[in-house]
Legacy VTK file of the C-alpha trace (Angstrom):
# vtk DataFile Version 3.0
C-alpha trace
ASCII
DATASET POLYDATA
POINTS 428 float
21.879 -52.204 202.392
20.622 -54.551 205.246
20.449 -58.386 204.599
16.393 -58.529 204.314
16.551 -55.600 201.963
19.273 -57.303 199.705
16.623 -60.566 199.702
13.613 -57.968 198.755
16.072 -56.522 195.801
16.758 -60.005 194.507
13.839 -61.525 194.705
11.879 -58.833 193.295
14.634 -58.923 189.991
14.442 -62.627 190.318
12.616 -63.854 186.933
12.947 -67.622 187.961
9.194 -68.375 188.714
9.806 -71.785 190.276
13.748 -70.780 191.600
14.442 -73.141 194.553
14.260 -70.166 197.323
12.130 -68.344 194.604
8.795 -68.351 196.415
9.480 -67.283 200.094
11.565 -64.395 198.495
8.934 -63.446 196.896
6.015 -63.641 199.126
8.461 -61.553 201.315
9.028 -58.813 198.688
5.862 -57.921 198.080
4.749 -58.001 201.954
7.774 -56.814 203.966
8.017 -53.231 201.586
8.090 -51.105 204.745
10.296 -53.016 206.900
13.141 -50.696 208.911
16.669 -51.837 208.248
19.415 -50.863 210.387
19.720 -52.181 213.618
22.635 -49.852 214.989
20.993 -47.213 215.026
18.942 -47.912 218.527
19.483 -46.006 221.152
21.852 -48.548 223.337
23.934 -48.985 220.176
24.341 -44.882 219.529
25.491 -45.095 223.655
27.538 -47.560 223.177
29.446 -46.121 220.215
29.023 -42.361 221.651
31.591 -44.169 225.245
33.845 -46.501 223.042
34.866 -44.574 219.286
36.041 -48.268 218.434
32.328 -49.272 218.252
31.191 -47.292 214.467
28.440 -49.648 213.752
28.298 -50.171 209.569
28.746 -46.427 207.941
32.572 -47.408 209.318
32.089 -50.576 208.237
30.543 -49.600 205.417
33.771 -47.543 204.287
36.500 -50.064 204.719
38.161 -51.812 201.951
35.853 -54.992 200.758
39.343 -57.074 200.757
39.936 -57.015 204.430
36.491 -56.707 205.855
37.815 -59.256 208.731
41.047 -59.245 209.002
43.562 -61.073 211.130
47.006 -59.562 211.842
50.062 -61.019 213.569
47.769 -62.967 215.604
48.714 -65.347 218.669
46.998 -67.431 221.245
48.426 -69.473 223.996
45.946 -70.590 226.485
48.953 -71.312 229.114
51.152 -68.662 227.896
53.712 -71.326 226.607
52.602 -73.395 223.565
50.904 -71.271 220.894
47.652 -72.576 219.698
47.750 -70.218 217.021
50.747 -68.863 215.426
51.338 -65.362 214.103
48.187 -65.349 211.781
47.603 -62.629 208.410
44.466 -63.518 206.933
41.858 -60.895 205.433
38.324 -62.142 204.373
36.621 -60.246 202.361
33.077 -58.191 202.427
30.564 -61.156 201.330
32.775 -64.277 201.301
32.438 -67.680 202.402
35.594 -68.326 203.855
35.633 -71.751 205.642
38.626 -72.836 208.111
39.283 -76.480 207.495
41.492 -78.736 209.945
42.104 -81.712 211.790
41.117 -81.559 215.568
43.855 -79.082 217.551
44.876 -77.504 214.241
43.572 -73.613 215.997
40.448 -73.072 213.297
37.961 -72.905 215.937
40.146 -70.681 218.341
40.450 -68.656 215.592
36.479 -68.275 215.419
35.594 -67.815 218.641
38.527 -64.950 219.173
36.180 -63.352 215.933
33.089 -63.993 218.209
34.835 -62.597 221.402
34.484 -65.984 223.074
38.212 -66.036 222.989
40.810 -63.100 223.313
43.916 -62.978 220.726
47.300 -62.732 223.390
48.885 -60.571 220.875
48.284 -59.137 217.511
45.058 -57.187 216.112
41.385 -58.614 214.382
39.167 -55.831 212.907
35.427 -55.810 211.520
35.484 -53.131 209.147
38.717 -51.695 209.300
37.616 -51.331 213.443
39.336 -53.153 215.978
37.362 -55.652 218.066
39.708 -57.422 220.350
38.230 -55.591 223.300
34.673 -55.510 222.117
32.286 -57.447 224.186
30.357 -60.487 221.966
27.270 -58.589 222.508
28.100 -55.576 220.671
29.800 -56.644 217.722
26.903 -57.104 215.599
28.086 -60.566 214.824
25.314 -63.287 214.105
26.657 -67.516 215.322
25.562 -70.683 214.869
26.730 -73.633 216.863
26.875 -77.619 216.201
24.365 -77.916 218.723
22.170 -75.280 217.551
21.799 -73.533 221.081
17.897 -72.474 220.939
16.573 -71.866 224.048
13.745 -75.079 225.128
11.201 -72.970 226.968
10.587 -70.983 223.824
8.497 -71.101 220.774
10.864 -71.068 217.683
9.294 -67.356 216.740
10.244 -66.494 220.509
13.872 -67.576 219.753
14.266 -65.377 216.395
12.565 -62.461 218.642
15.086 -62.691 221.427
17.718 -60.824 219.779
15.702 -58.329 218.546
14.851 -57.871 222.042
17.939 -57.013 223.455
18.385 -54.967 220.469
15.649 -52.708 222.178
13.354 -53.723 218.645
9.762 -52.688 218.679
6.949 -55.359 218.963
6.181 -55.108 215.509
9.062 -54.610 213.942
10.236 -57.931 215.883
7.296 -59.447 214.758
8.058 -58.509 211.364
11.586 -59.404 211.143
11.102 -63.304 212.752
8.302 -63.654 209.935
10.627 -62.490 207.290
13.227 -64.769 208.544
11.187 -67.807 208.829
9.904 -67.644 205.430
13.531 -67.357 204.245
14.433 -70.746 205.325
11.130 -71.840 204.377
9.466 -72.406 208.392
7.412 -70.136 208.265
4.875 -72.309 209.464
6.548 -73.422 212.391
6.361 -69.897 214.877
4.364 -71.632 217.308
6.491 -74.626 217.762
8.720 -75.570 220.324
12.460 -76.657 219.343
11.934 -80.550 220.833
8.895 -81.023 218.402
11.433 -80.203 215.613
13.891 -82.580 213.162
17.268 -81.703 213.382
17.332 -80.347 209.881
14.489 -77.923 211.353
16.262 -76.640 214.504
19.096 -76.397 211.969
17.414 -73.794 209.984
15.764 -72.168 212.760
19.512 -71.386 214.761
20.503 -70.382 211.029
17.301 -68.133 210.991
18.088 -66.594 214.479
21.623 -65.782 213.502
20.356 -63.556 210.150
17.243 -62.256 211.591
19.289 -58.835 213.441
21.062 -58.094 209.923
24.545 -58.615 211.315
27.687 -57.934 208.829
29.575 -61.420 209.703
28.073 -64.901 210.355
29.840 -67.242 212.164
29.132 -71.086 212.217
31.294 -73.284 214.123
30.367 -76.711 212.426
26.716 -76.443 212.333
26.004 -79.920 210.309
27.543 -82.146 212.429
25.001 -83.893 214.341
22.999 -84.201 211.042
22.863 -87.351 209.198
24.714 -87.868 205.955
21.964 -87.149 203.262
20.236 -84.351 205.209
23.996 -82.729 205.745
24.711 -82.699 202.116
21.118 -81.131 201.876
21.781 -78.669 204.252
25.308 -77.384 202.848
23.492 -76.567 199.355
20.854 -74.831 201.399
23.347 -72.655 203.299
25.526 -72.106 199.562
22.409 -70.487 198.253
21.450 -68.367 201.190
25.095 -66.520 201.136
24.755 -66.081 197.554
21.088 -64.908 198.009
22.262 -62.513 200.599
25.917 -61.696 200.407
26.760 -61.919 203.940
30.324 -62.252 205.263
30.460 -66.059 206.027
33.369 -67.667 208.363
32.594 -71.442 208.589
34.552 -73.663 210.596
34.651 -77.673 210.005
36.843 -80.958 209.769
34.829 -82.012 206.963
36.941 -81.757 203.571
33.679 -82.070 201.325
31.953 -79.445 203.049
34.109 -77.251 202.752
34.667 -77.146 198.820
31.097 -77.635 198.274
30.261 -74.501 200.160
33.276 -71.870 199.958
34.743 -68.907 198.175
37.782 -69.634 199.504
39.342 -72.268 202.309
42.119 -71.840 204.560
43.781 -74.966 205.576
45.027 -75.126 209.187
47.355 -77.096 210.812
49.202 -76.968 213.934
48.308 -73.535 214.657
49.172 -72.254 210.792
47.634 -71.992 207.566
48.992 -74.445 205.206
47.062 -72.838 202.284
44.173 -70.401 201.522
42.740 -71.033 198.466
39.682 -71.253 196.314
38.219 -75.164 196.403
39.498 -76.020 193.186
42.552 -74.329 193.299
43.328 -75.963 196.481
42.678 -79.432 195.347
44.079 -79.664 192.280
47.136 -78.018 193.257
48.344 -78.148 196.690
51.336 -76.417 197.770
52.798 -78.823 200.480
51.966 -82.390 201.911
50.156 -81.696 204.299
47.070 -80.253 201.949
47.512 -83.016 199.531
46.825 -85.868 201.958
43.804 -83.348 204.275
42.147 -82.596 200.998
40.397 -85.532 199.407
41.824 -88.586 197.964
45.375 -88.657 197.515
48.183 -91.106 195.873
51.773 -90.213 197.232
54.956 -91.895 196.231
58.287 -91.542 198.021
61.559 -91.277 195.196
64.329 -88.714 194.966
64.931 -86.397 192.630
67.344 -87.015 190.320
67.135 -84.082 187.848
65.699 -80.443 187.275
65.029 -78.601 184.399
63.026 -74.901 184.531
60.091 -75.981 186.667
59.827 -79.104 186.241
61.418 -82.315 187.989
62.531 -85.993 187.121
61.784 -88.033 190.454
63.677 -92.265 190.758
60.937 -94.091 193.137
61.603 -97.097 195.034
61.554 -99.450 192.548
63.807 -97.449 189.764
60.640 -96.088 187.976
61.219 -92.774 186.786
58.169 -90.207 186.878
58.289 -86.574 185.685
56.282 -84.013 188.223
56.008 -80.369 188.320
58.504 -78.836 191.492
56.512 -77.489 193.738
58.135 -76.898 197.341
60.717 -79.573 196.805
63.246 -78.933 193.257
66.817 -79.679 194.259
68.764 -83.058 192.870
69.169 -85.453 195.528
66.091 -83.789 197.915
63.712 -86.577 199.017
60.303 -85.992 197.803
56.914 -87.490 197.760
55.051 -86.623 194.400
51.398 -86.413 194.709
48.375 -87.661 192.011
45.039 -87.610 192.535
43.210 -90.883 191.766
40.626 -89.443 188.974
43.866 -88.259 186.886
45.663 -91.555 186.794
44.539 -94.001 183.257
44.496 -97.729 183.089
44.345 -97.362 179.088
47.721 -95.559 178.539
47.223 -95.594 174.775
45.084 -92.198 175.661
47.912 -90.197 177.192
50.819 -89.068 174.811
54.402 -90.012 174.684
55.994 -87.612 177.173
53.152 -88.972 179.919
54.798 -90.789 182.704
53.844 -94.934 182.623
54.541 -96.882 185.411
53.950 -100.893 185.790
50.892 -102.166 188.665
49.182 -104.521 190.146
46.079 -104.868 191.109
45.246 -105.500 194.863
41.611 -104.673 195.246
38.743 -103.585 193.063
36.015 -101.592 195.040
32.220 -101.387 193.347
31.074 -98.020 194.326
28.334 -97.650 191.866
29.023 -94.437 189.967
32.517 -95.442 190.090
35.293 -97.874 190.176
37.802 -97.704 193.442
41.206 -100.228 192.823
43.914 -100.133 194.683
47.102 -101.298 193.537
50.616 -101.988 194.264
53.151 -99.450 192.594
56.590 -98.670 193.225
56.325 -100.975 196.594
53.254 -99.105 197.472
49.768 -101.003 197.783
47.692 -97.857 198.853
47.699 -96.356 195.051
44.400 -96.011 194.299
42.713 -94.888 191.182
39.013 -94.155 190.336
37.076 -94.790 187.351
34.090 -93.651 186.213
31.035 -96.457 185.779
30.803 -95.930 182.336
30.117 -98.320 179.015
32.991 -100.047 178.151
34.781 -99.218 181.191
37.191 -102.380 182.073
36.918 -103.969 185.818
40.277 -104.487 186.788
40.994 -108.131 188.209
43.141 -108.775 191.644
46.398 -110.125 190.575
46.283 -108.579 186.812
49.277 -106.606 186.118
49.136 -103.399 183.659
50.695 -100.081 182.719
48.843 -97.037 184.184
49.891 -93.687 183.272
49.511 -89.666 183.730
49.757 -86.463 182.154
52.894 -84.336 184.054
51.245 -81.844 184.869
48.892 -83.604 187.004
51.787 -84.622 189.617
53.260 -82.260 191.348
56.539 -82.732 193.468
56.115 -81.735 197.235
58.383 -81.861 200.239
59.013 -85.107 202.424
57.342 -84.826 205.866
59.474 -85.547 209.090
59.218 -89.821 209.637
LINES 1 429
428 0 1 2 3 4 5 6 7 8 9 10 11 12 13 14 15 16 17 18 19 20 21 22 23 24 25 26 27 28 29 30 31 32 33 34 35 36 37 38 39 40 41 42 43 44 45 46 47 48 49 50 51 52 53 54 55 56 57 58 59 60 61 62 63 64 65 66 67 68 69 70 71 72 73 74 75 76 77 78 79 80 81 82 83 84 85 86 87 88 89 90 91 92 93 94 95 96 97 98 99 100 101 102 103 104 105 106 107 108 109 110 111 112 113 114 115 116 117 118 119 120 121 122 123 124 125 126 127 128 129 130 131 132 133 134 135 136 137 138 139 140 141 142 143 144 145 146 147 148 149 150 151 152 153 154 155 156 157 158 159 160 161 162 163 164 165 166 167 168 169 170 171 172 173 174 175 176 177 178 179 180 181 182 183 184 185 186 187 188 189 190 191 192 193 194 195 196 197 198 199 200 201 202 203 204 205 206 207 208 209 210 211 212 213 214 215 216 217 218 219 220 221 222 223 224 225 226 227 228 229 230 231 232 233 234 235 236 237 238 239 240 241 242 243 244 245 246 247 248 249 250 251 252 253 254 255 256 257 258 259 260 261 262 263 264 265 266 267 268 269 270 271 272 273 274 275 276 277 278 279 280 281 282 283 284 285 286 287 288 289 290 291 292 293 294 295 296 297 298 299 300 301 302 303 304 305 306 307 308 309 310 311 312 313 314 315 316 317 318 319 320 321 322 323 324 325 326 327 328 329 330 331 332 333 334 335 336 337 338 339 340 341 342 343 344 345 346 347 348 349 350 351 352 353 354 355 356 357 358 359 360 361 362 363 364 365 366 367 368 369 370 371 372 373 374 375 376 377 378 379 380 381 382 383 384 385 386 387 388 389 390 391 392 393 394 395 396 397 398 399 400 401 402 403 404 405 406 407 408 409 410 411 412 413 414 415 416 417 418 419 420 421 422 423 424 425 426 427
């Protein structure tokens, strides 16, 4: 079922009256009834497939696994055949997911991407769309719809000229093109905005418009290679909810790519975490947050409190770690366990109390002070010195009765065991 088609089904089912995309689905279900789907079927695409068997357009796709819809295997890239930029990757994404790929700047996410989107090729190893391979598949005729940061629509054209342009090459009648960059407008709610030209639009407008333009040809896989960052902060955090509700609205294969730690576990099924090349960890966003399975995540994703001790005792899964200053802290052993391994145990700072009297006996309590107390509205931010450390921060909600914490008090703070988790010491 083409994407358009999927938005006709749901919105048509859709009992919401006043849903937040309720109305253009609508107004597009009852109008767009006898709209073609199915744009692999022209006559360039049946040529194309007809010279090269690895091109199958989506009844192949169609009958590969959901699980590995795009799939990575043994992958490698070196762009100067020494260092590897990426490093021997396995990753499946499934049929419908929003898999983002978050990492610092160098870390081989947006390789990765553009090696999907045939901007890049792999120097060894195998990445196929539908169980097909694509690694010598021109960008052009892997039916793959992009969006860049910069949003990439062509000046000299009216924004319904833009959406039309890849139904042109497609070979798309007049009025089916005509049809389809209507359809597509109203789904991002521009639908009065054909006639315009991209300069006389807001950057949240040419952002929905290059989002538009990659969705109008139905393609299986969307890529977007940090599409929010030249927006502003409000408008961004507008914009990711907007993009959340599309995928779910049309269930189209979704590989983000950003640096941005919110954005991705606002908007994702699932996150992999790269760094120097590998994935750390590919997760769901609360799994990944709340329990990290090395350093490296722990510190990338969100807020993080990290002590340095030693581990002085182990018992089934669990681990007794001696910081700095003799304090003694119980953690769950994660990827470091042995007596005598350096560790760093990790706590996030909306799990550690200032009133210990809440947490029971077996909690771990260690002695503070307070360095800094932060305002931040809806919450409290202070930073104190533990174990030797002044960058322990925890964070409070702004609620009645909630006590602001003085610089130079001293107390007894406190957390539940399971909530700290014992991971391995990075090289100094």
């Amino acid at each position: 079922m083409g994407l358009f088609a999927k938005a006709k089904r749901i919105a048509a089912s859709d009992p919401r009256p006043n849903g937040e995309w309720s109305s253009p689905w609508g107004n597009w279900a009852h109008q767009h009834r006898g709209l073609v789907i199915g744009l692999t079927d022209d006559a360039n695409d049946t040529a194309a497939a007809q010279h090269n068997p690895a091109i199958s357009g989506k009844e192949s796709m169609a009958k590969s696994t959901d699980e590995g819809f795009v799939k990575f295997t043994n992958v490698q890239k070196s762009y100067d055949g020494k260092v590897l930029v990426v490093k021997d990757l396995n990753m499946s994404i499934a049929r419908g997911e929003f898999l983002t790929m978050l990492g610092p700047s160098g870390s081989g996410k947006t390789t990765c991407l553009m090696m999907v989107a045939g901007f890049e090729t792999a120097t060894s190893g195998s990445i196929t769309l539908g169980g097909q391979p694509i690694n010598h598949i021109p960008p052009h005729k892997r039916g793959i719809g992009m969006v860049f940061q910069n949003y990439a629509l062509f000046p000299h054209m009216t924004v319904a000229e833009n959406l039309a342009f890849p139904l042109q090459v497609r070979g798309m009648s007049k009025p089916q093109q005509k049809e389809r960059v209507k359809a597509a407008l109203d789904m991002v709610q521009m639908g009065e905005f054909g006639n315009r030209r991209p300069a006389q639009l807001s950057g949240g407008q040419q952002q929905r418009i290059a989002l538009a333009r990659a969705l109008v040809f139905e393609p299986e896989v969307v890529l977007m290679d940090e599409p929010l960052g030249a927006l502003d902060k409000q408008l961004r955090e507008h914009m990711q909810f907007e993009i959340k509700h599309l995928h779910e609205r049309l269930g189209v294969t979704v590989v983000y790519v950003t640096h941005d730690q919110t954005e991705a576990l606002t908007m994702s099924d699932n996150v992999a975490v790269f760094n120097d090349g590998v994935v750390q960890q590919l997760a769901a966003p609360d799994h990944l947050y709340e329990k990290p399975e090395n350093s490296f995540v722990a510190q990338f994703i969100g807020e993080n409190n990290s002590l340095a001790g030693k581990i002085t005792k182990a018992v089934g899964g669990n681990v007794e770690v001696t910081l700095a200053d003799g304090s003694v802290v119980n953690a769950i052993a994660v990827n470091a366990s042995q007596p005598g391994e350096d560790t760093l145990i990790s706590i996030r700072p909306e799990r550690v109390l200032t009133d210990v009297s809440l947490l029971p006996s077996e909690a771990t309590h260690v002695e503070a002070e307070v360095v800094e107390f932060i305002y931040m509205g809806d919450i409290f931010r202070t930073r104190l010195n533990v174990a030797g450390d002044s960058n322990f921060v925890v964070k409070s909600r702004n609620t009645p009765g909630q006590e602001r914490l003085q610089i130079g008090q001293k107390l007894t703070i406190g957390w539940h065991r399971e909530d700290c988790r014992a991971l391995d010491m990075p090289p100094s």
